[in-house]
C-alpha positions as CSV (number, residue, x, y, z in Angstrom):
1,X,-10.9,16.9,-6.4
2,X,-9.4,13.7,-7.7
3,X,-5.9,15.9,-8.1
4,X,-5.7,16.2,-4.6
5,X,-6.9,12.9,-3.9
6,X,-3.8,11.9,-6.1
7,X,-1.5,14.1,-4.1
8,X,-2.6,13.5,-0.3
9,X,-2.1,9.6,-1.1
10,X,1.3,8.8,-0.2
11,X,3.3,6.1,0.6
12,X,3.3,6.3,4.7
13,X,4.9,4.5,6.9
14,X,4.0,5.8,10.4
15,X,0.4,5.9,11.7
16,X,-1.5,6.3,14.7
17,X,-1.6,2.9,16.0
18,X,-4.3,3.5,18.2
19,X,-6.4,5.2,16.0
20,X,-8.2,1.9,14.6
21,X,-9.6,1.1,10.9
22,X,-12.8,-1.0,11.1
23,X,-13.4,-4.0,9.2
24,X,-16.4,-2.6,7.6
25,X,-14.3,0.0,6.2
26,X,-11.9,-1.9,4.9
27,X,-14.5,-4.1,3.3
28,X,-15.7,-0.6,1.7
29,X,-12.4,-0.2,0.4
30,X,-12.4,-3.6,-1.4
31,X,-15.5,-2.6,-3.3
32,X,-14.2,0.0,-4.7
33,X,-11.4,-2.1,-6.4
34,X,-14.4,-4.8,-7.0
35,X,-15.7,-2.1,-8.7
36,X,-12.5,-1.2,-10.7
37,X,-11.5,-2.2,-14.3
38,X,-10.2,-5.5,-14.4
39,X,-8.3,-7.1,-17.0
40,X,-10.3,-9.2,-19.3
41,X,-13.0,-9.1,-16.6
42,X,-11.3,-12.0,-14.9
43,X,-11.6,-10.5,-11.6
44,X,-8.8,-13.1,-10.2
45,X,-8.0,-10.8,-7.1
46,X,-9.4,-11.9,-3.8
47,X,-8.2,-10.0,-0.2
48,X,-7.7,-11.1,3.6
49,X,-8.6,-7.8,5.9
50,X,-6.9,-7.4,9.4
51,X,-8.6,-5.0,11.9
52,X,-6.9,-7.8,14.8
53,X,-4.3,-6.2,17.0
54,X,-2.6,-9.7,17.2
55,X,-2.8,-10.6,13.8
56,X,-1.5,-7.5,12.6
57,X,1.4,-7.9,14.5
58,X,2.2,-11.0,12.8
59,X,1.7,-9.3,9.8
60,X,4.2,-6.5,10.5
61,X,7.0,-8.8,11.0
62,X,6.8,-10.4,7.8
63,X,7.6,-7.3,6.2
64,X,10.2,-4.5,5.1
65,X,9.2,-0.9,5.2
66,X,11.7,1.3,3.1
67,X,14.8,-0.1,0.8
68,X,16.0,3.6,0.9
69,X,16.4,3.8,4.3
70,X,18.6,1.6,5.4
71,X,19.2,2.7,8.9
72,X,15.4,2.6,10.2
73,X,14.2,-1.0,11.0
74,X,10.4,0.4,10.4
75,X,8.0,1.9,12.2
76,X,8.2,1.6,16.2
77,X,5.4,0.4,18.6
78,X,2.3,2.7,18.6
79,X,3.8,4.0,15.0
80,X,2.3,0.8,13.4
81,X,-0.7,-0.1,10.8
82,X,-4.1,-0.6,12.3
83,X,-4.9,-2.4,9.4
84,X,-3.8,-5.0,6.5
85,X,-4.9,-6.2,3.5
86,X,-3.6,-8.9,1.7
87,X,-3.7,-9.1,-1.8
88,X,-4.1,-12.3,-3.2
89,X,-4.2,-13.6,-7.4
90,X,-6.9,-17.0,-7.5
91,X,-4.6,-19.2,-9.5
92,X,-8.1,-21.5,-9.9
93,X,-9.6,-18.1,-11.8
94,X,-6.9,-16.9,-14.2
95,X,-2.7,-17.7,-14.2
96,X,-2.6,-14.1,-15.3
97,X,-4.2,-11.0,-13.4
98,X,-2.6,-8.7,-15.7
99,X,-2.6,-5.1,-14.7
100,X,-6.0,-5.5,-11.6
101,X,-3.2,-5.1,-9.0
102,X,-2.5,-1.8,-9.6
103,X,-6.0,-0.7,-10.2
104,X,-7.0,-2.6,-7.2
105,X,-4.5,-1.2,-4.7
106,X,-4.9,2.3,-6.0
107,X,-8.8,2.7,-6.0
108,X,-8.4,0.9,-2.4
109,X,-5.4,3.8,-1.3
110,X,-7.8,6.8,-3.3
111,X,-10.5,5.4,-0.6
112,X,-8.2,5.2,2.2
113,X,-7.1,9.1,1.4
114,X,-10.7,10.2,1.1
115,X,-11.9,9.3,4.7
116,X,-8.7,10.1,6.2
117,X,-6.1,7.2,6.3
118,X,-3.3,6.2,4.3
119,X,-1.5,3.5,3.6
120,X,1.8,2.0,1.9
121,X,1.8,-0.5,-0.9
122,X,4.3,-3.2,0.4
123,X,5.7,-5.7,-2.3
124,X,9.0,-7.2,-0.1
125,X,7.2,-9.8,2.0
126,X,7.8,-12.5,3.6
127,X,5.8,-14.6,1.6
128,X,6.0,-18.2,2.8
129,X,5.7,-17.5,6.4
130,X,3.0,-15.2,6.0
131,X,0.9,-17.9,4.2
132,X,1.2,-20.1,7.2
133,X,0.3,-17.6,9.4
134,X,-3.1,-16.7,7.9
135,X,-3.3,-20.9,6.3
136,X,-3.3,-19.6,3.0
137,X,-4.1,-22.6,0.4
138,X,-1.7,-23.0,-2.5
139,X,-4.2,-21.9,-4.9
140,X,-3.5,-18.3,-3.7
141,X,-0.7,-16.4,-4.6
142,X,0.5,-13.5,-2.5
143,X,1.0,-10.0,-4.2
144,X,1.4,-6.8,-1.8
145,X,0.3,-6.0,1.4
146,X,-1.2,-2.9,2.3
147,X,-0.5,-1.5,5.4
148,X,-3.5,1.0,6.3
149,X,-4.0,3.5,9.3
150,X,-3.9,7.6,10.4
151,X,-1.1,8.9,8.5
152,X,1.7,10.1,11.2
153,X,4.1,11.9,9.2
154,X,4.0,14.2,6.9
155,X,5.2,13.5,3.1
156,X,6.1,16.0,0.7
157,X,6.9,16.5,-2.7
158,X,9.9,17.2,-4.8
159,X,11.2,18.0,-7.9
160,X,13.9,15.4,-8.8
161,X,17.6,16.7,-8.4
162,X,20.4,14.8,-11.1
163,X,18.4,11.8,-11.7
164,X,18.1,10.8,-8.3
165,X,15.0,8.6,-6.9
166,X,15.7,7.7,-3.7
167,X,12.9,9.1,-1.5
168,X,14.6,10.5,2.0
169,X,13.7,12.0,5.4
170,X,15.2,15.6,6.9
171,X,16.5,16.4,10.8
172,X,12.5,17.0,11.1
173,X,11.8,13.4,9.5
174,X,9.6,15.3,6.8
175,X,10.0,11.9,4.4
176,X,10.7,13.8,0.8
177,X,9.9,11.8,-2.5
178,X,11.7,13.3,-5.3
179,X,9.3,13.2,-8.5
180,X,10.4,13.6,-12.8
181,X,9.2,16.7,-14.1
182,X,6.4,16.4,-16.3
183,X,8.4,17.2,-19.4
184,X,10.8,15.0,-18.8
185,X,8.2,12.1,-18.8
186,X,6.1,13.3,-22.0
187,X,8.5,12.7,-24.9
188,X,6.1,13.7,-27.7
189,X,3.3,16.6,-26.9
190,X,2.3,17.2,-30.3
């Protein structure tokens, strides 16, 4: 179960706009990484949630969807998230949050996959206009957005070919995301 939890979560970039993502649910989400390990129990991460048509689109222009595809601008109109959420470290809290992003944003994702959506992990943000848009004091830090909806492509994977990582889409726009094979990433198995 958790296996192909693991394997239906992707990173997507396409959705079906107009299928929507309720605020509720995203707050659902959010409990599950409240609920998640965190680092020294500091529990530094707090979260803005978008369901807002307007808002998001805001959102999606302070963004940039894939460094490996140069050529595509990111997804088009009716293509786009239905949802966001901002991932912010309390500077008040903790200067460090350690490792709680990536425990946060997965358990978040492995929720996301179970009921149905997807979403991307986005790190390359436009970070200062962003915090005007949503008035964002200065004792928040931005992280990642997640961009959440219905998953509106299909992403496969593959074992990696010569070393390369670059993830890449076929005439079908199948996106492909080439992965190390498993002995190549365990050096000692004793």
């Amino acid at each position: 179960m958790l296996k192909e939890l693991i394997l239906k979560n992707r990173s997507y970039r396409r959705f079906y706009q107009s299928e929507r993502i309720s605020t509720i649910q995203l707050r659902e989400w959010v409990d599950l990484a409240r609920n998640s390990a965190s680092a020294r129990n500091s529990q530094s991460l707090k979260y803005i949630l978008s369901t807002e048509e307007s808002l998001n689109a805001k959102i999606f222009e302070q963004l940039a969807w894939a460094g490996y595809l140069t050529t595509w601008p990111g997804p088009e109109e009716g293509e786009r998230p239905s949802a966001y959420i901002i991932l912010l470290h309390d500077t008040l809290i903790s200067e460090n949050y350690f490792c709680d992003d990536g425990i946060a944003m997965q358990s978040i994702l492995l929720g996301a996959t179970e009921a149905g959506f997807g979403g991307c992990i986005i790190y390359s943000v436009n970070r200062n206009k962003l915090r005007e848009i949503i008035h964002l004091s200065d004792q928040y830090e931005i992280l990642y957005v997640l961009a959440l909806g219905k998953p509106n492509e299909t992403v496969v994977l593959d074992e990696m070919e010569n070393g390369d990582v670059k993830y890449w889409r076929d005439e079908n726009q199948v996106h492909h995301v080439p992965k190390r094979p498993l002995d190549e990433i365990i050096l000692n198995s004793k």
